[in-house]
VEXVEX-115184 format. One line per field, with one value per residue (C-alpha): residue number from 1; residue in three letters; x, y, z. Coordinates in Angstrom, 1 decimal, decimal comma, always signed. Layout:
BEGIN
nr c(NUM_...) .
rest c(ALA_...) .
east c(X_...) .
north c(Y_...) .
up c(Z_...) .
***
This chain:
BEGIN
nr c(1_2_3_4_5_6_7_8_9_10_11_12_13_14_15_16_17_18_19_20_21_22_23_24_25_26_27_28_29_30_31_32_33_34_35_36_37_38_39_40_41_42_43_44_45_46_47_48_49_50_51_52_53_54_55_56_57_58_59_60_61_62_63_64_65_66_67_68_69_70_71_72_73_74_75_76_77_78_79_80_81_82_83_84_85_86_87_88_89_90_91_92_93_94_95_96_97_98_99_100_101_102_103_104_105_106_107_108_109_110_111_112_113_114_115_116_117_118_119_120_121_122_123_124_125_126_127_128_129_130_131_132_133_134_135_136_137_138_139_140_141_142_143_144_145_146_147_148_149_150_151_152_153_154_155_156_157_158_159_160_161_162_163_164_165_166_167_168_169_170_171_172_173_174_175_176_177_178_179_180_181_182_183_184_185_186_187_188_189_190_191_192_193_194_195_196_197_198_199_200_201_202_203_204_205_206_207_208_209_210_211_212_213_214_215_216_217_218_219_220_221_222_223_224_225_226_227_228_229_230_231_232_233_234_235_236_237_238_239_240_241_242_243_244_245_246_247_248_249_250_251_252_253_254_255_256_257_258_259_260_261_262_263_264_265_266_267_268_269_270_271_272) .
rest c(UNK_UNK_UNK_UNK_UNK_UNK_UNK_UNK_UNK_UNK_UNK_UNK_UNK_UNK_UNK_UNK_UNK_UNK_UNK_UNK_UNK_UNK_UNK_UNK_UNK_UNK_UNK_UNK_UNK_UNK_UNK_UNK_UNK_UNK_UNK_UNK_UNK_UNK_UNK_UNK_UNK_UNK_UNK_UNK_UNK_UNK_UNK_UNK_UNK_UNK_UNK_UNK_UNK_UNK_UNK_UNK_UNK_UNK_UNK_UNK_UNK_UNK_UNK_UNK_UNK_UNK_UNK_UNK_UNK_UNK_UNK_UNK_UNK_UNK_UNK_UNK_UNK_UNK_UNK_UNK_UNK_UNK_UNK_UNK_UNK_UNK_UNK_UNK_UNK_UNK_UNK_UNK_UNK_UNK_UNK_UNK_UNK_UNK_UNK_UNK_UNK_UNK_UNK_UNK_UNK_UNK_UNK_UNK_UNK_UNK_UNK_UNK_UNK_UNK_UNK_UNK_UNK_UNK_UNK_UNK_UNK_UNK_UNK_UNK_UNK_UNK_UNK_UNK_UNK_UNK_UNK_UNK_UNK_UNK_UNK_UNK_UNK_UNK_UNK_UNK_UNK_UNK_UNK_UNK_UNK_UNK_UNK_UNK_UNK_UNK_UNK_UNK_UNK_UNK_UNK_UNK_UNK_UNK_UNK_UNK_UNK_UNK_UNK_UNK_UNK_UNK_UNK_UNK_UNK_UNK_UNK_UNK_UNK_UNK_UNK_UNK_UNK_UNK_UNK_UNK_UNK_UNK_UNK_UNK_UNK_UNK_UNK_UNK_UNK_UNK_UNK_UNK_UNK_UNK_UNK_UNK_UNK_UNK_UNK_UNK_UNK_UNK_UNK_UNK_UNK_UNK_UNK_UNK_UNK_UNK_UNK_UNK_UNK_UNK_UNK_UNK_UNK_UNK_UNK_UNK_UNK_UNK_UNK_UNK_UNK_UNK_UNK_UNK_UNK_UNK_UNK_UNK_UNK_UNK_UNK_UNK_UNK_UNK_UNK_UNK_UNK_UNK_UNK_UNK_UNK_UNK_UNK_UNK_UNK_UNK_UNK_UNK_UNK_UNK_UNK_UNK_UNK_UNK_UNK_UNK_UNK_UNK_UNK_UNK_UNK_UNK_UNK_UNK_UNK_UNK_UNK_UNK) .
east c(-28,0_-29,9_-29,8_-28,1_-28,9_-25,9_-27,3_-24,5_-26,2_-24,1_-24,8_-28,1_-30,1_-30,9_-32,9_-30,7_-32,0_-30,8_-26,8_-25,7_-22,2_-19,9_-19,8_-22,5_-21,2_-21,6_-25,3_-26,0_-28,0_-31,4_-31,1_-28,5_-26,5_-28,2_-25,9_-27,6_-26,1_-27,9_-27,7_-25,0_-23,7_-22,6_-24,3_-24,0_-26,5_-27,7_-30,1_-29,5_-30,9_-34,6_-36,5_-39,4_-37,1_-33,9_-30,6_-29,1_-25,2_-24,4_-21,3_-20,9_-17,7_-17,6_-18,0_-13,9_-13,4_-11,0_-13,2_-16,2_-18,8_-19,8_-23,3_-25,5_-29,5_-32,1_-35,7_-36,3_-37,1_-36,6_-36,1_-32,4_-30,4_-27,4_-24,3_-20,8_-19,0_-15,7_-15,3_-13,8_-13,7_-12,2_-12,2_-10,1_-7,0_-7,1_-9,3_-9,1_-10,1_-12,8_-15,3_-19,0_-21,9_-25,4_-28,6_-31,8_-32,9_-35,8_-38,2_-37,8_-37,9_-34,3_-31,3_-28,0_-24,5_-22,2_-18,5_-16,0_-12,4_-10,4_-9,6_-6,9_-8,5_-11,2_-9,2_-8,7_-12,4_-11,3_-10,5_-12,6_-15,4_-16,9_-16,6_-16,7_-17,7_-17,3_-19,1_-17,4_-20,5_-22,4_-22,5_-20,3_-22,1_-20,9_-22,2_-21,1_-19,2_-18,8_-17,6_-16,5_-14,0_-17,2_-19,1_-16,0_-15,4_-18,9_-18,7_-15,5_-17,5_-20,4_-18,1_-16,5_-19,8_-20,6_-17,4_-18,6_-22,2_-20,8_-18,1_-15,4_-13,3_-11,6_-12,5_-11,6_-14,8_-15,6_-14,0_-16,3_-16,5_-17,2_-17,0_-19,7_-19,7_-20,9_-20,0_-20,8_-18,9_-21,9_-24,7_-23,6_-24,6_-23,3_-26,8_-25,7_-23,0_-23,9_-25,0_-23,0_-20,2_-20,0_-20,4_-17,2_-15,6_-14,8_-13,9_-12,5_-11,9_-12,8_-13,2_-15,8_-16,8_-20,0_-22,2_-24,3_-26,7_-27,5_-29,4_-26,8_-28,7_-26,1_-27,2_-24,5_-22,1_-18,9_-16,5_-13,3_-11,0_-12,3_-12,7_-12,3_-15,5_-18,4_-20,8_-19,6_-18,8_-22,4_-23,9_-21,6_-22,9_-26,6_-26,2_-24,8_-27,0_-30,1_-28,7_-26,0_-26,5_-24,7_-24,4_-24,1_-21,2_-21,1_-19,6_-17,9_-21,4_-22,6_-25,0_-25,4_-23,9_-23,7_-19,7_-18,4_-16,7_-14,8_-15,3_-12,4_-11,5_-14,9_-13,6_-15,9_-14,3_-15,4_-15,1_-14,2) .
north c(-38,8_-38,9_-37,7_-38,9_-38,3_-38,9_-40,2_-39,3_-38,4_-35,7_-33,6_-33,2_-30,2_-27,1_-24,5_-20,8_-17,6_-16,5_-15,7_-13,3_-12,7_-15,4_-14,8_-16,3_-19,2_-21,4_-22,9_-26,2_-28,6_-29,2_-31,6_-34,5_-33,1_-33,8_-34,8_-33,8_-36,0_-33,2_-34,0_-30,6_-30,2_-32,0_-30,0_-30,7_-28,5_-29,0_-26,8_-24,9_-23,1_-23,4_-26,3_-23,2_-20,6_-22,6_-21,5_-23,7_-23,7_-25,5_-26,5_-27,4_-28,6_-27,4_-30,1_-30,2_-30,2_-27,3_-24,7_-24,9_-22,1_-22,0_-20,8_-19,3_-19,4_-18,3_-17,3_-14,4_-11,1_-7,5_-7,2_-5,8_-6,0_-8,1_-7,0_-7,8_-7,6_-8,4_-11,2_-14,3_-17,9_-19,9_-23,2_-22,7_-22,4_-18,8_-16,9_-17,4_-14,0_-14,4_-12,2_-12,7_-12,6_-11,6_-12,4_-13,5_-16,3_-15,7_-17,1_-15,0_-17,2_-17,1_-14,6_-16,2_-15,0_-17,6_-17,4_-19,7_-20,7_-23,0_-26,9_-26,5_-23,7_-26,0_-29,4_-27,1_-28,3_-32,1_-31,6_-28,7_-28,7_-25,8_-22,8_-18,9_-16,7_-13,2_-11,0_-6,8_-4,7_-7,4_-9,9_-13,0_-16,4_-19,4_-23,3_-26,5_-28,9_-32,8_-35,8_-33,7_-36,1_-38,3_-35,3_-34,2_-37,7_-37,8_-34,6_-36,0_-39,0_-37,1_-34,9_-38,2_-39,6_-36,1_-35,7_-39,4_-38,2_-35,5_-37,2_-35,2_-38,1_-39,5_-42,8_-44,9_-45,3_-42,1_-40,4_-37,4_-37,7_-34,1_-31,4_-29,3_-26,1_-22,6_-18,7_-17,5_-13,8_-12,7_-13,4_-10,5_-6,5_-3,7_-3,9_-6,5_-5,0_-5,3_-1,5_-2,9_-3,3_-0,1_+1,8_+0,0_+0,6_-2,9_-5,0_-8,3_-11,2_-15,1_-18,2_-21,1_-24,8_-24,9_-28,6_-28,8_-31,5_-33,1_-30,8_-28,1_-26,2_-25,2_-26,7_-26,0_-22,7_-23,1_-20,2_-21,7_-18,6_-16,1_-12,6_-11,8_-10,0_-12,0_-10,3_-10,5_-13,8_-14,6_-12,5_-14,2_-17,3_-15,9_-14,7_-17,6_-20,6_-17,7_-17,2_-19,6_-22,5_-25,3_-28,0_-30,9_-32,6_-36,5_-39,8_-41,8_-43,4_-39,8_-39,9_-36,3_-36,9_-34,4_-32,9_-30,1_-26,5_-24,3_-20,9_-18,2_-15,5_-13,3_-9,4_-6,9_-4,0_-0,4_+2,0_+5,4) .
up c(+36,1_+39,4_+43,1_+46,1_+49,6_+52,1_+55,0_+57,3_+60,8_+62,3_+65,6_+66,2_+64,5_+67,4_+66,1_+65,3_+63,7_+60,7_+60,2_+62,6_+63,2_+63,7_+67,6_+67,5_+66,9_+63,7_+62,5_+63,0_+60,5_+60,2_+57,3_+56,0_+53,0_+49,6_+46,8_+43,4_+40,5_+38,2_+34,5_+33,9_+37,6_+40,7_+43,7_+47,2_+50,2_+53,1_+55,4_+58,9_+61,2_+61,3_+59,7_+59,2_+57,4_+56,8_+55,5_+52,8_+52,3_+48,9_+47,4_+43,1_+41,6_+38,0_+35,6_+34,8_+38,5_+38,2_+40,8_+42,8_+44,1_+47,4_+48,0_+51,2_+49,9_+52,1_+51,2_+49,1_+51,4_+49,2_+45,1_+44,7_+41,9_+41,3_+43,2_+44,2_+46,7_+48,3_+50,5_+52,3_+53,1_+56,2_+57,1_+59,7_+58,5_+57,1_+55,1_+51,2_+49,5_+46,9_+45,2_+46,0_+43,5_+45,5_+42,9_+43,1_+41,8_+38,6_+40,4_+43,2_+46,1_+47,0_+48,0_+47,0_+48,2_+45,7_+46,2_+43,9_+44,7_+43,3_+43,4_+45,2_+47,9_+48,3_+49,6_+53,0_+53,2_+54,0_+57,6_+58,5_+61,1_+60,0_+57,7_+58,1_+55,2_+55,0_+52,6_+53,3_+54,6_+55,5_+58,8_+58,6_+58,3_+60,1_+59,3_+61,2_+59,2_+59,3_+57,1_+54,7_+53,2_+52,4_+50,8_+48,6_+47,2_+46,3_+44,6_+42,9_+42,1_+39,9_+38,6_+36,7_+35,5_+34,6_+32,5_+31,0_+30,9_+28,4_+26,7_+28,4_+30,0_+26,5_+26,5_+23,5_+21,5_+22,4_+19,6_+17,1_+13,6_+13,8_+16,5_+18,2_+15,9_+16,5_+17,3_+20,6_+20,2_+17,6_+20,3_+22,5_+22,3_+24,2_+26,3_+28,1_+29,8_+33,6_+35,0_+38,3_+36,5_+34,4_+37,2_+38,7_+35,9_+36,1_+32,7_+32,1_+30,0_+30,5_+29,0_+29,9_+29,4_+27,8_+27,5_+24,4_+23,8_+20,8_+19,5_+19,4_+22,5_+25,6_+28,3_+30,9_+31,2_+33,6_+34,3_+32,6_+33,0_+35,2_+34,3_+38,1_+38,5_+39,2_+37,5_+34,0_+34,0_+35,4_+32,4_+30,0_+31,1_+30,6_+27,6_+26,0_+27,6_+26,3_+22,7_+21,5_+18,9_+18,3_+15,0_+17,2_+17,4_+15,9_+17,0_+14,7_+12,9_+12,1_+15,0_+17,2_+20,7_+23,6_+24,2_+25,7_+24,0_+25,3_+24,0_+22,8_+25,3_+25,7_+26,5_+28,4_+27,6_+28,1_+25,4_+26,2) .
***
C-alpha cells in the first residue's frame, strides 16, 4: 500500500482562526488533500486555516465501502475524556443527523470530532462546495470544498486495492483452504463498559469487519453494524484490535494469508 497526494490546486489558501461559527464563513485550505493508501484504510485530509496551527478535516471509507467517518483534528489543547454528542452534517443540501465521537488521540497531540454516515449519505459530497458540521453545544465548523468527484473516486479506488490487499474482493485463485478462526466475545469484561455510556444509560449491539494478518493478529476494526452510540462501538473496536487472536486463515497450498472476519453481534447491555 502506499500514499497519494492529489495535486489538485484549488482556491488559494487565506489564513482563518480556528472554527468559529459558520457566519463566519467556511475555512479555506492551506494544503492539497493527501490520499493515504494506508495498509488497513483509505484516508483522505487536508489542512485549513492556518499553516501555524492548522485544522485538518479528513474523510476514510471503511474498507467494504459501506460508511465513511468524517473527521475535524486540530492540536491537542486540555485532557477530557471521551464524549458524545449529537450532531449534523450538510453539504448543502440538508443536514444528515449523525452522532459525534470527541477523543483524543493516545498520543495526545490531537482533539478529534469523527462523525460517520453512510455510503449513500456521503455521495451528496460529489457536488458540494463546501460542508457544514454541527456538533449540539458546540460552534459549527465550516471547510471549503472542491473536486470532490476526484477525491471520492480515489477513495473508491484504495478502497478496491484494499479489499484485494485483504482478500476481500473474491477473485478466483483467491479461495482459503481454511478460514481465519478465533473468539472475540471471551476478550471482553464488564470493566470495559464506557463510564460515558453508563451514565447515559445508553446500550447497544453491533457487528464489525475485522482484518487479520497472517499471523492471526487484528490489524483493522470497522464498524459493520452500528450500535448507534459511538462510544461503544469505538471501545469495541479497542478492545478487540488490544486482545483478540486469530489462527490465520490459509490459501489453498496451506500457506497463512491475511482475510477479513466479521464478528457475531457484540451486545453492551446493562444489567440492572
Amino acid at each position: 500500500m502506499f500514499r497519494r497526494t492529489l495535486c489538485v490546486i484549488l482556491t488559494s489558501a487565506s489564513l482563518l482562526q480556528l472554527p468559529g461559527p459558520a457566519s463566519a464563513g467556511p475555512l479555506k485550505p492551506v494544503s492539497s488533500w493527501d490520499l493515504d493508501y494506508g495498509e488497513t484504510q483509505c484516508l483522505a485530509s487536508r489542512k485549513y486555516g492556518s499553516a501555524d496551527d492548522p485544522v485538518t478535516l479528513g474523510f476514510r471509507q471503511s474498507p467494504n465501502g459501506d460508511s465513511y467517518e468524517i473527521f475535524v483534528a486540530r492540536r491537542y489543547r486540555v485532557s477530557e475524556p471521551a464524549t458524545e454528542e449529537q450532531g449534523t452534517i450538510d453539504f448543502g443540501n440538508g443536514p444528515i443527523n449523525a452522532w459525534v465521537l470527541f477523543y483524543q488521540t493516545s498520543n495526545k497531540q490531537f482533539d478529534v470530532h469523527q462523525f460517520r454516515i453512510s455510503a449513500a449519505d456521503m455521495a451528496r459530497a460529489r457536488s458540494a462546495t463546501d460542508i457544514d458540521l454541527h456538533v449540539s453545544g458546540s460552534s459549527d465548523l465550516a471547510f471549503e470544498l472542491a473536486s470532490m468527484p476526484q477525491l471520492l473516486d480515489g477513495l473508491q479506488a484504495c478502497t478496491t486495492d484494499l479489499e484485494r490487499y485483504w482478500n476481500m474482493d473474491g477473485k478466483k485463485g483467491r479461495e482459503f483452504s481454511r478460514l481465519s478462526r478465533g473468539d472475540v466475545r471471551s476478550v471482553f469484561s464488564a470493566d470495559d463498559y464506557p463510564s460515558e455510556a453508563i451514565s447515559r444509560g445508553q446500550e447497544g449491539k453491533g457487528q464489525y469487519l475485522l482484518l487479520v494478518d497472517q499471523k492471526g493478529k487484528v490489524a483493522g476494526c470497522q464498524v459493520l453494524t452500528a450500535t448507534g452510540v459511538p462510544i461503544l462501538d469505538a471501545m469495541a473496536c479497542a478492545v478487540i484490535q488490544t486482545r483478540a487472536r486469530f489462527t490465520p486463515a490459509l490459501d489453498m497450498s496451506g500457506k497463512p494469508v491475511r482475510s477479513a472476519v466479521v464478528t457475531p453481534p457484540i451486545n453492551w447491555q446493562l444489567s440492572d
